[in-house]
N, CA, C and O atoms as CSV, one atom per row, in Angstrom:
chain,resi,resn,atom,element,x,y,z
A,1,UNK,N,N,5.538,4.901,-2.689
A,1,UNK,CA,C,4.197,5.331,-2.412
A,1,UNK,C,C,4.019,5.405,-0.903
A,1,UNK,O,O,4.356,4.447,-0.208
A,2,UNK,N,N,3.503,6.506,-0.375
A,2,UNK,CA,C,2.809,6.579,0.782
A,2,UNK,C,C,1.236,6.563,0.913
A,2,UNK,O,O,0.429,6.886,0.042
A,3,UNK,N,N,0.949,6.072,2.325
A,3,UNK,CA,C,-0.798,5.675,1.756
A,3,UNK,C,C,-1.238,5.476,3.555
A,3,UNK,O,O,-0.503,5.195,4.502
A,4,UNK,N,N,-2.275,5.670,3.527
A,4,UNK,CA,C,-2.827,5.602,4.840
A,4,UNK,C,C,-4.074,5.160,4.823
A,4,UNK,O,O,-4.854,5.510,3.937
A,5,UNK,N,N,-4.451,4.248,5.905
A,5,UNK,CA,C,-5.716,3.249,6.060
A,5,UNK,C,C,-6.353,4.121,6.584
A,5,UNK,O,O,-5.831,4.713,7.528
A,6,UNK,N,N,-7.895,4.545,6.079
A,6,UNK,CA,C,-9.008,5.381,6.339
A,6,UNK,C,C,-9.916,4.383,6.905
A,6,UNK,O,O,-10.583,5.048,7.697
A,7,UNK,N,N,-10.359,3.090,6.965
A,7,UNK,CA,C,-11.089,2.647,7.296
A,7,UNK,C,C,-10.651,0.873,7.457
A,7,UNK,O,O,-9.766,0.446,6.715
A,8,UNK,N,N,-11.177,0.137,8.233
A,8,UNK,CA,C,-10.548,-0.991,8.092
A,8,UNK,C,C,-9.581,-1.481,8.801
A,8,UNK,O,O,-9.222,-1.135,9.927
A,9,UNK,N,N,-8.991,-2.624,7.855
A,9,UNK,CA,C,-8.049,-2.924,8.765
A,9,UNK,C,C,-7.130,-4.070,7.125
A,9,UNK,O,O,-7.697,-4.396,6.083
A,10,UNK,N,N,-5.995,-4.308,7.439
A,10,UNK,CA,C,-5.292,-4.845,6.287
A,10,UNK,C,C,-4.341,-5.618,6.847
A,10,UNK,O,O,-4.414,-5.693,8.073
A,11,UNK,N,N,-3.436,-6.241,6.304
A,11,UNK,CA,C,-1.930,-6.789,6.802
A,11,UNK,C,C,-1.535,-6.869,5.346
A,11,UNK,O,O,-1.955,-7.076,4.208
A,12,UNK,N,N,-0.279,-6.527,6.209
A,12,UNK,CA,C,0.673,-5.765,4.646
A,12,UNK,C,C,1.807,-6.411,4.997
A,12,UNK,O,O,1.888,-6.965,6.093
A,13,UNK,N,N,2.965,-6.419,3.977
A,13,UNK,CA,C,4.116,-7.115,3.806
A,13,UNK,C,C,4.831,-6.964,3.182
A,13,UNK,O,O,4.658,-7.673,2.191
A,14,UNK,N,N,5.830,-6.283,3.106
A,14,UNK,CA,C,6.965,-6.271,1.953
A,14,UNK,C,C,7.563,-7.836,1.645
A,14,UNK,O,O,7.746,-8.659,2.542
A,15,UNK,N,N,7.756,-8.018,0.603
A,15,UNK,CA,C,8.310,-9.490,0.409
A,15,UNK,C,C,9.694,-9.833,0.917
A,15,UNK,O,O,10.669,-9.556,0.218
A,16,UNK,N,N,9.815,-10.335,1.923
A,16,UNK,CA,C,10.771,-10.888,3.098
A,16,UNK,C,C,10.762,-10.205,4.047
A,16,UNK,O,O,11.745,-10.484,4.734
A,17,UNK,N,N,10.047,-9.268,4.575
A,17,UNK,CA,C,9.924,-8.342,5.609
A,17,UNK,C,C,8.619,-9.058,6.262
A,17,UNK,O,O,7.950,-9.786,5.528
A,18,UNK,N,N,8.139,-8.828,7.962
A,18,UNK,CA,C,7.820,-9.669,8.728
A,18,UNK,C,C,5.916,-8.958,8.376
A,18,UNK,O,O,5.834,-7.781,8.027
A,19,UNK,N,N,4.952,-9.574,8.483
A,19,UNK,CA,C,3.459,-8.993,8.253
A,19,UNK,C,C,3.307,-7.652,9.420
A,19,UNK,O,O,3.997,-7.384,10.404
A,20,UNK,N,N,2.682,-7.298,9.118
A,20,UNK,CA,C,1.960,-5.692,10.016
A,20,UNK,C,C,0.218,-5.681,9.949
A,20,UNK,O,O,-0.361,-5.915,8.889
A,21,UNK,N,N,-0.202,-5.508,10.676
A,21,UNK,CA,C,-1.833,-5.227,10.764
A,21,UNK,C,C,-1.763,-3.708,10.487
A,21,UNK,O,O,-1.017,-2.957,11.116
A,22,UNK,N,N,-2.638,-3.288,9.446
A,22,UNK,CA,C,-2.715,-1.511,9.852
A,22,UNK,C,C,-4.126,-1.634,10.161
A,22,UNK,O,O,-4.706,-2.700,10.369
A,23,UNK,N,N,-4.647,-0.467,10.178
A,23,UNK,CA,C,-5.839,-0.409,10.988
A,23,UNK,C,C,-5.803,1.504,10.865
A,23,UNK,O,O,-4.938,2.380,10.839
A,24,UNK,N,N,-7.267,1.422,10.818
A,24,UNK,CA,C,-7.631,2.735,10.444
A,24,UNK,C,C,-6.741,3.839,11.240
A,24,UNK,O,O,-6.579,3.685,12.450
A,25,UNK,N,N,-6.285,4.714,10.712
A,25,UNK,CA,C,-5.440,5.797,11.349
A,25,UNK,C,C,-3.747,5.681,10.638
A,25,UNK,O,O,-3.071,6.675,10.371
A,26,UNK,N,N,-3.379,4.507,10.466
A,26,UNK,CA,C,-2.141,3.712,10.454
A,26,UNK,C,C,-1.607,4.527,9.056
A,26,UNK,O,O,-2.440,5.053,8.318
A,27,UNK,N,N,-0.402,4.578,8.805
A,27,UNK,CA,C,0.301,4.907,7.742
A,27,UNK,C,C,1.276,3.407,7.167
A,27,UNK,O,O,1.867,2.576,7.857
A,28,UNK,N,N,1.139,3.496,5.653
A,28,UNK,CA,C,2.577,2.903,5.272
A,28,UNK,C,C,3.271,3.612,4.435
A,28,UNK,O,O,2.997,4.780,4.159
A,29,UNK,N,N,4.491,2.792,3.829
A,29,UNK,CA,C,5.644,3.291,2.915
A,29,UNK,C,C,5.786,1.876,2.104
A,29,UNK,O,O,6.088,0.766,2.541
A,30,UNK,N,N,5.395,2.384,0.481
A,30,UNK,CA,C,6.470,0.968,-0.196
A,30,UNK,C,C,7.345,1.740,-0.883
A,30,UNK,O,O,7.121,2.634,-1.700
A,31,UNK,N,N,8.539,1.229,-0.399
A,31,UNK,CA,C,9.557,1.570,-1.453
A,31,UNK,C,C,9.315,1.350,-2.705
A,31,UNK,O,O,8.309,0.754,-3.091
A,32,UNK,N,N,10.409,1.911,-3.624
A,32,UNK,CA,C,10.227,2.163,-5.229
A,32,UNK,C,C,11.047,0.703,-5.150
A,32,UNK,O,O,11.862,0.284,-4.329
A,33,UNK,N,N,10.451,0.087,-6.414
A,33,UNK,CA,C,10.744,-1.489,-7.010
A,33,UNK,C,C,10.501,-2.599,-6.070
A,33,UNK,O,O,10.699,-3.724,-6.530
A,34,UNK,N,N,10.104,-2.506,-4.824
A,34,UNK,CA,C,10.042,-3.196,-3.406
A,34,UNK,C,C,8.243,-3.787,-3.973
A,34,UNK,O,O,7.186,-3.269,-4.334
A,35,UNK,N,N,8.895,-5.360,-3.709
A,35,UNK,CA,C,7.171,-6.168,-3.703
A,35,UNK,C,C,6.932,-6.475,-2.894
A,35,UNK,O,O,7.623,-7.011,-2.028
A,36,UNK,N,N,5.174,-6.079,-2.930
A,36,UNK,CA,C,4.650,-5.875,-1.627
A,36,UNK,C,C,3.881,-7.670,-1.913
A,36,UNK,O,O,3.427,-8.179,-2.938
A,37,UNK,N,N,3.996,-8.100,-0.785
A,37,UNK,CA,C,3.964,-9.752,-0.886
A,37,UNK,C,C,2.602,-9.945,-0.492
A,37,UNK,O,O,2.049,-10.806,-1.176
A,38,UNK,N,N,1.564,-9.199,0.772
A,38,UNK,CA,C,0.578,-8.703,1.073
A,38,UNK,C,C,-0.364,-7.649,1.092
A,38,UNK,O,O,0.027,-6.761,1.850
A,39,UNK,N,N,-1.092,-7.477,0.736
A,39,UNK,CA,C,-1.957,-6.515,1.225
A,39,UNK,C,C,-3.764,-6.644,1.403
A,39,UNK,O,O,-4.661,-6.273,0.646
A,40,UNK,N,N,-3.802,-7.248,2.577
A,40,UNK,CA,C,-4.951,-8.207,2.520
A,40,UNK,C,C,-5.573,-7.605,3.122
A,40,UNK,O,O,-4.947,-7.248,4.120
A,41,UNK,N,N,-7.115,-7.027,3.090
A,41,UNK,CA,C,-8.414,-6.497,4.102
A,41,UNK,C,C,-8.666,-8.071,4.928
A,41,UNK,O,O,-8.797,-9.204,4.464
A,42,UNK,N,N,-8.664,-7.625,6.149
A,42,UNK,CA,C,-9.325,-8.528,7.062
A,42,UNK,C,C,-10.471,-8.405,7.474
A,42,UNK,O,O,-10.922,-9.116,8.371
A,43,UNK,N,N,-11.340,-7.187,6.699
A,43,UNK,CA,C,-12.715,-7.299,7.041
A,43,UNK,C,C,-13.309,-6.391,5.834
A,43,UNK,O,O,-12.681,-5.391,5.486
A,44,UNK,N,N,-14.548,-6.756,5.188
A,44,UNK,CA,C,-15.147,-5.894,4.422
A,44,UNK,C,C,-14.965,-4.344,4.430
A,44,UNK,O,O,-14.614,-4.150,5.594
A,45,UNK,N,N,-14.991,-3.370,3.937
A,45,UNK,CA,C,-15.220,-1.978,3.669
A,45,UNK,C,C,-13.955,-1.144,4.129
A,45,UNK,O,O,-13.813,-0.095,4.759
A,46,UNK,N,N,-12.892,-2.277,3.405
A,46,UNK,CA,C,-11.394,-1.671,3.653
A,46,UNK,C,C,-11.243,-0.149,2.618
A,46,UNK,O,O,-11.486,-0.102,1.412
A,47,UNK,N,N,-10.875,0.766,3.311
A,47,UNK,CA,C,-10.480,2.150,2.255
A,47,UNK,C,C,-9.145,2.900,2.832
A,47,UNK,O,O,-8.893,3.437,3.910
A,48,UNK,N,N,-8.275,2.660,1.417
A,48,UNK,CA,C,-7.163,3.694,1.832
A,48,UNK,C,C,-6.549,4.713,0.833
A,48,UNK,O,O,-6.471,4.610,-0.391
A,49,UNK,N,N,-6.184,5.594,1.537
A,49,UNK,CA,C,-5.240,6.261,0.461
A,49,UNK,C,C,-4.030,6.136,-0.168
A,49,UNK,O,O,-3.177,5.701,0.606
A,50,UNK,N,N,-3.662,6.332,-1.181
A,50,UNK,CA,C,-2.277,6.643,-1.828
A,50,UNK,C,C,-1.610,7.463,-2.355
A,50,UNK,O,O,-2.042,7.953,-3.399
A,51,UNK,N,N,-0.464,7.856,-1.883
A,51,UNK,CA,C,0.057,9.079,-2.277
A,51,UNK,C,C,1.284,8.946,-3.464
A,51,UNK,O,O,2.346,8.672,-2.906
A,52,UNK,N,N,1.401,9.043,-4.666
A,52,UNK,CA,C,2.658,8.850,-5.238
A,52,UNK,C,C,3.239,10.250,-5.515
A,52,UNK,O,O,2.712,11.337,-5.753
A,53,UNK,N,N,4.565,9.816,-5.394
A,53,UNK,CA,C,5.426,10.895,-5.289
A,53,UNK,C,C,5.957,10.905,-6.136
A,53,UNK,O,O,6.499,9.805,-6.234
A,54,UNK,N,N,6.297,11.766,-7.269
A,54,UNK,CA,C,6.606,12.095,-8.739
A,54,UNK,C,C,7.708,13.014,-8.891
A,54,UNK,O,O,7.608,13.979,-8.134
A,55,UNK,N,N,8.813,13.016,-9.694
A,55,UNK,CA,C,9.666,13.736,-10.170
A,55,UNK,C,C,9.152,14.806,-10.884
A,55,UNK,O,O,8.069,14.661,-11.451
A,56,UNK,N,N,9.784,15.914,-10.955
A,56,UNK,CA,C,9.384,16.591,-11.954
A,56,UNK,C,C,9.518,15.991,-13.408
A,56,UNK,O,O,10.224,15.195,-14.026
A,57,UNK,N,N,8.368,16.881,-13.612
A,57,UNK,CA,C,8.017,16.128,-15.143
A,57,UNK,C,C,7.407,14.799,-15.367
A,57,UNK,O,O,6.693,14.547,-16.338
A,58,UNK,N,N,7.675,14.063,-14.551
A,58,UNK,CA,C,7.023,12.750,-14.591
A,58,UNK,C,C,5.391,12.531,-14.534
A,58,UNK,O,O,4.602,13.131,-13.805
A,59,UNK,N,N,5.128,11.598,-15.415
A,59,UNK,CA,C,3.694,11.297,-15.517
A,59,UNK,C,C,3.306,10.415,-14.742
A,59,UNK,O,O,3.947,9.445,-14.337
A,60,UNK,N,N,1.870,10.821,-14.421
A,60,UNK,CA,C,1.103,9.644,-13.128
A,60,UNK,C,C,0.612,8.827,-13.831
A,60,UNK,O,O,0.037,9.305,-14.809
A,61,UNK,N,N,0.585,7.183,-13.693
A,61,UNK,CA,C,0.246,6.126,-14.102
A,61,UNK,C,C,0.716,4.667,-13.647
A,61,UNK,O,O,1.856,4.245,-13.455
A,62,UNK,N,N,-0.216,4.188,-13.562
A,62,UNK,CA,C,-0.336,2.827,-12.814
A,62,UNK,C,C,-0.229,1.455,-13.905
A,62,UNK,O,O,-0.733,1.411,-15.027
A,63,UNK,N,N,0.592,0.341,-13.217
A,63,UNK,CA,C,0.830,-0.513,-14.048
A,63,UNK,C,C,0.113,-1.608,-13.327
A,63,UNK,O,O,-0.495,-1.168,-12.352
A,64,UNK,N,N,0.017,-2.640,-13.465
A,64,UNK,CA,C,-1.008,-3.726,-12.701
A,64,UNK,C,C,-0.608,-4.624,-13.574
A,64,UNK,O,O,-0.500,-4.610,-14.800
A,65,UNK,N,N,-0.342,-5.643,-12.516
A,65,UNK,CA,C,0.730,-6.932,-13.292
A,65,UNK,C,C,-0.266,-8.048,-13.285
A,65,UNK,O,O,-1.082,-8.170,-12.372
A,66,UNK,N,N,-0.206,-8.746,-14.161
A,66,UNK,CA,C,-1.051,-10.543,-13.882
A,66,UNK,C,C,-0.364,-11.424,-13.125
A,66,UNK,O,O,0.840,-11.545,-12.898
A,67,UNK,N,N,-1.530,-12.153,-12.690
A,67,UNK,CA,C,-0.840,-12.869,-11.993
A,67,UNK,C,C,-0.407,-14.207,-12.464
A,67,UNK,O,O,0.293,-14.918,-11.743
């Protein structure tokens, strides 16, 4: 997924990779199967985008794990 901070500000983290502040303007990348260990708003009225990138043929859909 690619995704870019529209507003706000976050710190993000791949799990064993070092934290990042994004901040409005900022782009990321999560790799495919890569856990993201963070993704925290550091201030109210955080908004970003996401872009997923699909094979042909492939269907869009989101999984959301418990914790």
């Amino acid at each position: 997924m690619f995704g870019s901070v529209e507003s706000g500000s976050v710190v993000y983290q791949i799990d064993g990779e070092p934290e990042t502040v994004l901040s409005a303007g900022d782009t990321f990348y999560e790799p495919a199967g890569a856990r993201i260990a963070r993704f925290d708003a550091l201030e109210s009225g955080v908004t970003f985008l996401g872009y997923f990138l699909l094979t042909a043929g492939q269907q869009a859909e989101l999984e959301f794990l418990d914790r």
